[in-house]
SETOR-298179 format. One line per field, with one value per residue: x, y, z of N, C-alpha, C in turn; residue number from 1; residue in three letters. Coordinates in Angstrom, 2 decimals, decimal comma. Atoms other than C-alpha are relative to their C-alpha. Example, Ala and Ser with C-alpha at 12.3 -4.5 7.8 and 13.67 -1.06 7.14 Angstrom:
2
nxx <- c(0,89 | -0,82)
nyy <- c(-1,19 | -1,19)
nzz <- c(0,00 | -0,06)
caxx <- c(12,30 | 13,67)
cayy <- c(-4,50 | -1,06)
cazz <- c(7,80 | 7,14)
cxx <- c(0,90 | -0,77)
cyy <- c(1,20 | 1,09)
czz <- c(0,00 | 0,73)
seq <- c(1 | 2)
type <- c(ALA | SER)
//
This chain:
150
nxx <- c(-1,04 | -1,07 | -0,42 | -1,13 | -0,60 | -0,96 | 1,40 | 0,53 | -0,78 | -0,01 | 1,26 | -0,43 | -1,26 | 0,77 | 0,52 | -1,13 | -0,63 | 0,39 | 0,14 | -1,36 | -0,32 | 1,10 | -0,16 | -0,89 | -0,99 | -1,04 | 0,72 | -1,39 | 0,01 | -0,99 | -0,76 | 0,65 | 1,82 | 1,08 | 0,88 | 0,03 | 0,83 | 0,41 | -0,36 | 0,64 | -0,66 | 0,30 | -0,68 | -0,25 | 1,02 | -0,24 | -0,95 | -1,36 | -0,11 | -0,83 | -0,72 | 0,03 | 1,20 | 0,44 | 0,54 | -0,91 | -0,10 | 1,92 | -0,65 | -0,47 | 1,23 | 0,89 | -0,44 | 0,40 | 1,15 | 0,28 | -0,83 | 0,67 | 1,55 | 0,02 | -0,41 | 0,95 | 1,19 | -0,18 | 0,12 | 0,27 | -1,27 | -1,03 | -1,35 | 0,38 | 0,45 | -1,53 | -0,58 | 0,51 | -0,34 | -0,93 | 0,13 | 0,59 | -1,04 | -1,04 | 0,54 | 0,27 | -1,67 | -0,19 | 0,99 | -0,71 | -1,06 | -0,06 | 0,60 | -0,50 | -0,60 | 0,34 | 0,06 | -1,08 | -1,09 | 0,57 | 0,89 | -0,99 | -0,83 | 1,16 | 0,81 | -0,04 | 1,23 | 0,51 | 0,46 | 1,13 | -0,59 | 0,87 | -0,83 | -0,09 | 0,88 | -0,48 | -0,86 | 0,98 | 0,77 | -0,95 | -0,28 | 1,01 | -0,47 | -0,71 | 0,69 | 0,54 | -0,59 | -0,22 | 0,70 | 0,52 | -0,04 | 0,25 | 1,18 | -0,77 | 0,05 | 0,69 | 0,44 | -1,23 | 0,25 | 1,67 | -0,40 | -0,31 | 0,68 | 1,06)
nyy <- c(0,13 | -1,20 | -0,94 | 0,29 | -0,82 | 0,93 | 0,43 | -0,90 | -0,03 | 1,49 | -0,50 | -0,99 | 0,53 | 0,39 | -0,67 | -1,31 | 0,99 | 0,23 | -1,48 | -0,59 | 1,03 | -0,40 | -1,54 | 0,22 | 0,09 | -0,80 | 0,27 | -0,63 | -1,30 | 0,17 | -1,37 | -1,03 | -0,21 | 0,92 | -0,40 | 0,62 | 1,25 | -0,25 | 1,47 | 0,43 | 1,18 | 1,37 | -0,29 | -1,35 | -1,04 | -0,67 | 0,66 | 0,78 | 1,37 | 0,76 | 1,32 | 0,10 | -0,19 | -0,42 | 0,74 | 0,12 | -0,90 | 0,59 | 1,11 | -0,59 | -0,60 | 1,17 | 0,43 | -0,87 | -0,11 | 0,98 | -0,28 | -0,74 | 0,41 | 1,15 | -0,37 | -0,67 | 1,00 | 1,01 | -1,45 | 1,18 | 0,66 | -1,18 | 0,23 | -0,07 | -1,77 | -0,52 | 0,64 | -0,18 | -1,20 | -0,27 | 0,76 | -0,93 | -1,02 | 1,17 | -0,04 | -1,33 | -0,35 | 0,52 | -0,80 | -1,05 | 0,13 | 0,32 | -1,12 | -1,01 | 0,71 | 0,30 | -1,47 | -0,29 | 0,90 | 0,45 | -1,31 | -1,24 | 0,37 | -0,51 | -1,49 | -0,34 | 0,62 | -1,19 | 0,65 | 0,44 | 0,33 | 1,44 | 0,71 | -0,01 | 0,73 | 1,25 | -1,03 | -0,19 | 1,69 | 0,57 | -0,66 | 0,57 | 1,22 | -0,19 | -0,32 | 0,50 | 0,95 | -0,61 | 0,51 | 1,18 | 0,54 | -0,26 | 1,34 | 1,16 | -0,68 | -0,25 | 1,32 | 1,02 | -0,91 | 0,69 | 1,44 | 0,12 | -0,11 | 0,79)
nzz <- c(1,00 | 0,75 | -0,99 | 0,13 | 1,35 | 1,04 | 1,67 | 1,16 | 0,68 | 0,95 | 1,45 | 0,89 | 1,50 | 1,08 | 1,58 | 0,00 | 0,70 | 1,28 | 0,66 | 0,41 | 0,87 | 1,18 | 0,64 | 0,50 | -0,67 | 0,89 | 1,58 | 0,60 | 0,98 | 0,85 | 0,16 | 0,91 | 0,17 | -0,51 | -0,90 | -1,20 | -0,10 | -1,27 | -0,95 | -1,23 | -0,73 | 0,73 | 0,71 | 0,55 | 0,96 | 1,05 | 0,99 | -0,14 | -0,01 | -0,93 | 0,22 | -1,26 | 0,33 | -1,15 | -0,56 | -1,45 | -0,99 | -0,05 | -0,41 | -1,45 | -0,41 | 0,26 | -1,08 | -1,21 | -0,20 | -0,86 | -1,24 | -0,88 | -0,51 | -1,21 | -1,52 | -0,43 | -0,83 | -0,13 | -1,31 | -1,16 | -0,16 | 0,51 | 0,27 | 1,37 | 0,42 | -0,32 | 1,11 | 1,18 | -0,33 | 0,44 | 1,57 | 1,02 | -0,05 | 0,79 | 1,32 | 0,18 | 0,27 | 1,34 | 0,91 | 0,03 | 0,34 | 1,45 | 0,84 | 0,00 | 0,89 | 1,09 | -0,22 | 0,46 | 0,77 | 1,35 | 0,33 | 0,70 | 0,92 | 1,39 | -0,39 | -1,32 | -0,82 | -0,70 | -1,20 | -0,13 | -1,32 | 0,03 | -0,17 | -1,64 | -0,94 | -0,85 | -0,73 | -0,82 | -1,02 | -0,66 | -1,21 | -0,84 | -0,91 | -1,09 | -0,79 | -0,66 | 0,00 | -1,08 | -1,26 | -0,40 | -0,36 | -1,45 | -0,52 | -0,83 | -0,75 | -0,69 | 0,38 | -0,37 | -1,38 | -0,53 | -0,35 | -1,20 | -1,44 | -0,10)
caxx <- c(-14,25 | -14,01 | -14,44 | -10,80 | -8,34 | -6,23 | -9,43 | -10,27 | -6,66 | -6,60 | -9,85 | -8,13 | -4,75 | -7,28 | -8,91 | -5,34 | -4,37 | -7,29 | -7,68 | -3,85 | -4,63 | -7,80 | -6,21 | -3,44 | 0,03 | 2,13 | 1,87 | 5,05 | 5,76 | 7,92 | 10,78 | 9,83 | 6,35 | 3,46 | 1,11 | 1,19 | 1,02 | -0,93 | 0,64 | -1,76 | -0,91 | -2,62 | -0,77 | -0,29 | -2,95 | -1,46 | 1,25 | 4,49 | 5,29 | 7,07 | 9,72 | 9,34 | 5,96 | 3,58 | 1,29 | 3,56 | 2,72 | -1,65 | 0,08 | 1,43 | -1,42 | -3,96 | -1,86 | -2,08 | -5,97 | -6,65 | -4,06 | -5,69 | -9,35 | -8,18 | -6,03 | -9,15 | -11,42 | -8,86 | -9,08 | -9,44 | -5,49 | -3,25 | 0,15 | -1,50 | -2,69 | 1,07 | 2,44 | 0,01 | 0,79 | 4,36 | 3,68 | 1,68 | 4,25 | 6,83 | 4,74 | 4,00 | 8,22 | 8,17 | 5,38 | 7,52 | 10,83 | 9,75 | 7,77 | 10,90 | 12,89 | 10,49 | 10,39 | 14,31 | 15,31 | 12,54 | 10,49 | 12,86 | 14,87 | 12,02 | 10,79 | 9,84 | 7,70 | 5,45 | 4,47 | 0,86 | -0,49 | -1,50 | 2,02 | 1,94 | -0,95 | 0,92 | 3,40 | 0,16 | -0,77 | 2,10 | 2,00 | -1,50 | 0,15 | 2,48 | -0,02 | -2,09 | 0,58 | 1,63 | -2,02 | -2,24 | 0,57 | -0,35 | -3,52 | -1,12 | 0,35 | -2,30 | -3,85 | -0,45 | -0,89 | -4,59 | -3,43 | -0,99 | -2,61 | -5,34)
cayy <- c(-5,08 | -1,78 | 0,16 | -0,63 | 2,26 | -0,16 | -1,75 | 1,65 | 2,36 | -1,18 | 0,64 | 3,43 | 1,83 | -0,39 | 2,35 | 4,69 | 0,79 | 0,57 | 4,33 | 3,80 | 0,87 | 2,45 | 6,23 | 6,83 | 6,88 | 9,40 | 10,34 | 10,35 | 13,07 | 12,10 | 13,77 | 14,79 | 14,98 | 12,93 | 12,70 | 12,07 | 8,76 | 8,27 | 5,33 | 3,41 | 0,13 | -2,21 | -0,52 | 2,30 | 4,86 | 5,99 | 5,23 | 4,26 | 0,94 | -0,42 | -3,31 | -3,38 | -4,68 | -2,67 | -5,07 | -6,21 | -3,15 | -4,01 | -7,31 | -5,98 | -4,02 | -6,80 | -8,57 | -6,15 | -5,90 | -9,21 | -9,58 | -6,27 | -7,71 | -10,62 | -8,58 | -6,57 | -9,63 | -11,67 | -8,90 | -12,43 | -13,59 | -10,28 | -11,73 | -12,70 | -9,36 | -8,13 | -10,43 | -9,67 | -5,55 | -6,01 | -8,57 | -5,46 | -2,88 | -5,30 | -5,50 | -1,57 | -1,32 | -3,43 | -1,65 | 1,23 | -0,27 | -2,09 | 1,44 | 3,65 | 0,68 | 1,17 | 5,00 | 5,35 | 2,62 | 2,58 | 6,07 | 8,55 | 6,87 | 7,68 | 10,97 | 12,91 | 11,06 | 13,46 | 11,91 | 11,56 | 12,24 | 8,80 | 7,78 | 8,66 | 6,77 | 3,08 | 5,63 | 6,50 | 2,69 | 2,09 | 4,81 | 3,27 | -0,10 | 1,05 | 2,36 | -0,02 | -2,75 | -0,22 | -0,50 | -4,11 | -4,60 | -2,31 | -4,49 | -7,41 | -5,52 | -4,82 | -8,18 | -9,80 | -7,30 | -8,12 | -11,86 | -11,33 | -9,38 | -12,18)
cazz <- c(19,86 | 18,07 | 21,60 | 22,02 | 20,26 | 18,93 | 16,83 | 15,71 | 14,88 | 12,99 | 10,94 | 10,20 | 8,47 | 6,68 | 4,98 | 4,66 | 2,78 | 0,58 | -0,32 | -1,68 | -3,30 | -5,23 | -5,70 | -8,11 | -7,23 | -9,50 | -13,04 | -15,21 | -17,65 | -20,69 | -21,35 | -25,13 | -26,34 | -25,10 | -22,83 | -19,41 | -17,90 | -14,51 | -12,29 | -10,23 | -7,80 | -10,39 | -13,30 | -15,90 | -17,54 | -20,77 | -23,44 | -21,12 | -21,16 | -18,51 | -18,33 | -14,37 | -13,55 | -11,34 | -10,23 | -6,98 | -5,57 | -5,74 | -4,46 | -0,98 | -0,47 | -1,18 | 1,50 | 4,24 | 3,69 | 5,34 | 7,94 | 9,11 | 9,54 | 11,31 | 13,89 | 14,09 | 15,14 | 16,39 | 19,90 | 22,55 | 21,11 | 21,61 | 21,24 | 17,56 | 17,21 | 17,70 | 15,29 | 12,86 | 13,49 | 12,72 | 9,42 | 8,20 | 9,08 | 7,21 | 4,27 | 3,99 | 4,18 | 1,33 | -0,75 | -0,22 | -0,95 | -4,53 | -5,48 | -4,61 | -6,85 | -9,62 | -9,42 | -9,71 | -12,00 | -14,45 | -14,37 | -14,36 | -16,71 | -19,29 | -17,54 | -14,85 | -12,25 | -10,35 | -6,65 | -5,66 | -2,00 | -1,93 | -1,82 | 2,10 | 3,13 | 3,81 | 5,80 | 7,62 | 8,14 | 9,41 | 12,12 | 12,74 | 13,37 | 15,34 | 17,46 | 17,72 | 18,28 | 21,52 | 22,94 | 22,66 | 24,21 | 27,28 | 27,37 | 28,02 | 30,19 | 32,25 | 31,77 | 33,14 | 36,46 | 37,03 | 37,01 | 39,32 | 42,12 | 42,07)
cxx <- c(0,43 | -0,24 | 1,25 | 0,50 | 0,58 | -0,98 | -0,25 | 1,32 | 0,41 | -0,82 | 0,78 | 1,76 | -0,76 | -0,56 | 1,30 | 0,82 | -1,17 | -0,61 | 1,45 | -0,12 | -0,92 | 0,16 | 1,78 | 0,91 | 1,04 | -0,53 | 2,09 | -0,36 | 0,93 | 0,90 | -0,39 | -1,16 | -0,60 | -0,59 | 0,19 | -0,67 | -0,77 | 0,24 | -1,11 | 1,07 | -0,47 | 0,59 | -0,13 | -0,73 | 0,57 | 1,12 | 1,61 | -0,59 | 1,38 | 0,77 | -0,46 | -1,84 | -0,75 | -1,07 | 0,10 | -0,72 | -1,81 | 0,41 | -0,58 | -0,89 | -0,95 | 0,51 | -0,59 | -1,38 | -0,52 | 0,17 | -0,58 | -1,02 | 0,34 | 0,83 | -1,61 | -0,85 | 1,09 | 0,55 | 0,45 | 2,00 | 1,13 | 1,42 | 0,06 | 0,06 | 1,67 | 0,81 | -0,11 | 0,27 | 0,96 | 0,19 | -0,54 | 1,12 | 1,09 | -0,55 | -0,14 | 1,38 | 0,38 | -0,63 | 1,26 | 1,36 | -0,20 | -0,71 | 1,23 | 1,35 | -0,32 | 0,29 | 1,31 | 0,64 | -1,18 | -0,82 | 0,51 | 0,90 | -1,25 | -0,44 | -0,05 | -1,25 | -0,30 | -0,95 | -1,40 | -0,17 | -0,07 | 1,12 | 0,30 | -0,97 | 0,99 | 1,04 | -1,27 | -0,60 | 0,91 | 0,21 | -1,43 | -0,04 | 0,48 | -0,84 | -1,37 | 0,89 | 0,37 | -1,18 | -0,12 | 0,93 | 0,01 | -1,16 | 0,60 | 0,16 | -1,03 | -0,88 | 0,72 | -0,36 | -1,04 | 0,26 | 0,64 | -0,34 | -1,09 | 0,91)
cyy <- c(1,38 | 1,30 | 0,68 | 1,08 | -0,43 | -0,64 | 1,38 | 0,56 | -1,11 | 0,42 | 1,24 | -0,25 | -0,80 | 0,92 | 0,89 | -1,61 | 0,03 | 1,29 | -0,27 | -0,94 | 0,33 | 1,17 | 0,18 | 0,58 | 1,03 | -0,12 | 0,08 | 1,06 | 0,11 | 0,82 | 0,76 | 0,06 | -1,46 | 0,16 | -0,87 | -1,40 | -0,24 | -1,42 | -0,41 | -1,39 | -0,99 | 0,16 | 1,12 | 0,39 | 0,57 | -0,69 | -0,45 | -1,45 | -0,64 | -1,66 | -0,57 | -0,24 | 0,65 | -0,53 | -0,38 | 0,83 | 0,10 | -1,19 | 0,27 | 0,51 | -0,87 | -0,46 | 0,37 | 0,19 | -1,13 | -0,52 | 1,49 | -0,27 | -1,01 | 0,65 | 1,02 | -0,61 | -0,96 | 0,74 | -0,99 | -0,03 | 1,25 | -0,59 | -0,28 | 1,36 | 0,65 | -0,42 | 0,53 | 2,34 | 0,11 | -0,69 | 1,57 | 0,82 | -0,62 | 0,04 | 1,50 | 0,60 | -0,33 | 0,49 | 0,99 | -0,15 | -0,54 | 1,64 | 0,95 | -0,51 | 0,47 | 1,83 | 0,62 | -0,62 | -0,20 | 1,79 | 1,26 | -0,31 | 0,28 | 1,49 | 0,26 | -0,68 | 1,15 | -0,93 | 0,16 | 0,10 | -1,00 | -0,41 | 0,03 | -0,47 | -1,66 | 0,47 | 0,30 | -1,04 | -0,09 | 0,76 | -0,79 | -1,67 | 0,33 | 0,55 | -0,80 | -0,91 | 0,83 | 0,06 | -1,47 | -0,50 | 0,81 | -0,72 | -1,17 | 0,45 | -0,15 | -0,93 | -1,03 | 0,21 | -0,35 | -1,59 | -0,32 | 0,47 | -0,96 | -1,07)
czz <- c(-0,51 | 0,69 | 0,58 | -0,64 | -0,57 | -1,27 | -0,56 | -0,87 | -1,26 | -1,40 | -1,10 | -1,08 | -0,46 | -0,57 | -0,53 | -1,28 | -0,96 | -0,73 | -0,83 | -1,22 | -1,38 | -1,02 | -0,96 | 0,67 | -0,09 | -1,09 | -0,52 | -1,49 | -0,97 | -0,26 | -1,65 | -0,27 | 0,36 | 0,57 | 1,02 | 0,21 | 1,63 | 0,46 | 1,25 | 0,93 | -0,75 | -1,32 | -0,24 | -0,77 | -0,91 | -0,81 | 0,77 | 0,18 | 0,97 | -0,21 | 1,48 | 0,23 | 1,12 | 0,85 | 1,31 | 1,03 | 0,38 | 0,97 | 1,55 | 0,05 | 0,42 | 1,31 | 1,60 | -0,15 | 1,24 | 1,42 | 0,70 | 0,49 | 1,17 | 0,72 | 0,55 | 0,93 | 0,83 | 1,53 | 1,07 | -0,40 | -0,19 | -0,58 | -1,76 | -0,64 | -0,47 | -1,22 | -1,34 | -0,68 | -0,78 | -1,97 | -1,16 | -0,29 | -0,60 | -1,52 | -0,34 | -0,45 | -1,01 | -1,38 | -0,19 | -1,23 | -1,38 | -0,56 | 0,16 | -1,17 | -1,59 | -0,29 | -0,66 | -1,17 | -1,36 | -0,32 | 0,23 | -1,33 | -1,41 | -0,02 | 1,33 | 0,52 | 1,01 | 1,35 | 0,00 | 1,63 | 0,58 | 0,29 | 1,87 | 0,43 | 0,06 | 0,75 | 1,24 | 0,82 | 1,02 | 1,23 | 0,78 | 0,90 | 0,73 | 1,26 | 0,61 | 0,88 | 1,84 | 0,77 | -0,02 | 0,80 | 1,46 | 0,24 | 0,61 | 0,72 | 1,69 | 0,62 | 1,12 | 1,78 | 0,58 | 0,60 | 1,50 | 1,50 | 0,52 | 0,70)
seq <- c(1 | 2 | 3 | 4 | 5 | 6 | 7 | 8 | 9 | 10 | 11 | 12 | 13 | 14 | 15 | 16 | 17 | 18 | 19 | 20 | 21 | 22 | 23 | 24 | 25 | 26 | 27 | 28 | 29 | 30 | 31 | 32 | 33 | 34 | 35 | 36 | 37 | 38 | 39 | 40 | 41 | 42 | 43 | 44 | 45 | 46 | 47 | 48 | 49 | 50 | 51 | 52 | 53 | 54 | 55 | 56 | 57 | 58 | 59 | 60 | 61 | 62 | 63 | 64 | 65 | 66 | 67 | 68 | 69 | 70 | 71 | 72 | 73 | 74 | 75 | 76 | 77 | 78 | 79 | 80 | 81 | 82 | 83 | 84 | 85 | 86 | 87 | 88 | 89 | 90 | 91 | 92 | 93 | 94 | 95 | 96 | 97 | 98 | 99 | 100 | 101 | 102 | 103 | 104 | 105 | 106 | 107 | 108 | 109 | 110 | 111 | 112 | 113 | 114 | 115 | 116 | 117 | 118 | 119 | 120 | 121 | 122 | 123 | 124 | 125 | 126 | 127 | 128 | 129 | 130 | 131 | 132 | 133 | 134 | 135 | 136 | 137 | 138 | 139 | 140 | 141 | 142 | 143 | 144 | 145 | 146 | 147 | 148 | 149 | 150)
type <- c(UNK | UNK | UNK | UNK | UNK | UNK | UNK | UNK | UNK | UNK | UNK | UNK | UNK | UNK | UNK | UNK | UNK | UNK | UNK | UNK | UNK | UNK | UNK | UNK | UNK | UNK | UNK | UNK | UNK | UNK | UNK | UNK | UNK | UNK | UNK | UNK | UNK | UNK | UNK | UNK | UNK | UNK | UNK | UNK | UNK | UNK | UNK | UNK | UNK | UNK | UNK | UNK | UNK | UNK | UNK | UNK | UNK | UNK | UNK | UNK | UNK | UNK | UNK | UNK | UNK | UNK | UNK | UNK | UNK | UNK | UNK | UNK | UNK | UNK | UNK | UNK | UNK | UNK | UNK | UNK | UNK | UNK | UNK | UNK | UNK | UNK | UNK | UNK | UNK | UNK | UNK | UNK | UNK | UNK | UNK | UNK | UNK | UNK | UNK | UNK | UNK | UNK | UNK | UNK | UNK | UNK | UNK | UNK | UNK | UNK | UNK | UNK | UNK | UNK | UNK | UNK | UNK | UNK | UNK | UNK | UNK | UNK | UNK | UNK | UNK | UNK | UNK | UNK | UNK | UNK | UNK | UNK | UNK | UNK | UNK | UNK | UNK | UNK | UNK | UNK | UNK | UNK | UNK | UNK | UNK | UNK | UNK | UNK | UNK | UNK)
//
């Protein structure tokens, strides 16, 4: 199972997903006095107060944890595997797209938001899906070929 590079790529966007989900995200920086606030994916460390909620974005994450284990073990049904590849990489687009929502429309509008390098790890999963999703399906592939010379 995790001889395969696609299972060890599978390992490595699972931890690049729950390093993002554990490490903070950005901090914002009010525009007049205060003190910094530090944005995680389950919410916010200090005095802003958000209308927009940040929870969602723990959400999508949470998501993609699972769906990664089971393409991990689920090695015997590739075409699953594949499925489950792009569901992640779908969900990671979406992480993205509600945090670059919340970013412009709620946290500048109070202050300056200061990025995090954390915000490039589901950017990182997502190269690791994509890479696995490309050996599994040269395993088909290869799989299909074997069949037929037999």
């Amino acid at each position: 199972m995790l001889q395969r590079k696609q299972s060890l790529y599978l390992l490595l966007a699972l931890i690049a997903t729950v390093a993002c989900m554990s490490l903070p995200i950005g901090s914002i920086e009010p525009k007049g006095m205060g003190v910094n606030s530090v944005v995680y994916n389950l919410g916010i460390q200090g005095s802003f107060k958000s209308s927009y909620p940040v929870w969602p974005l723990f959400g999508v994450l949470l998501l993609t944890c699972p769906l990664d284990v089971a393409a991990i073990f689920l090695f015997h049904r590739r075409s699953l595997q594949i499925k489950l590849c792009v569901a992640t990489m779908v969900l990671c687009v979406i992480w993205y797209a509600y945090f670059l929502h919340i970013v412009f429309h709620e946290f500048n509008a109070e202050g300056t938001f200061h990025f995090s390098w954390t915000v490039c790890l589901p950017f990182v999963a997502v190269i690791f899906y994509f890479l696995a999703r490309i050996g599994i399906k040269d395993d088909e592939k290869l799989l299909k070929a074997a069949d037929r010379i037999r």
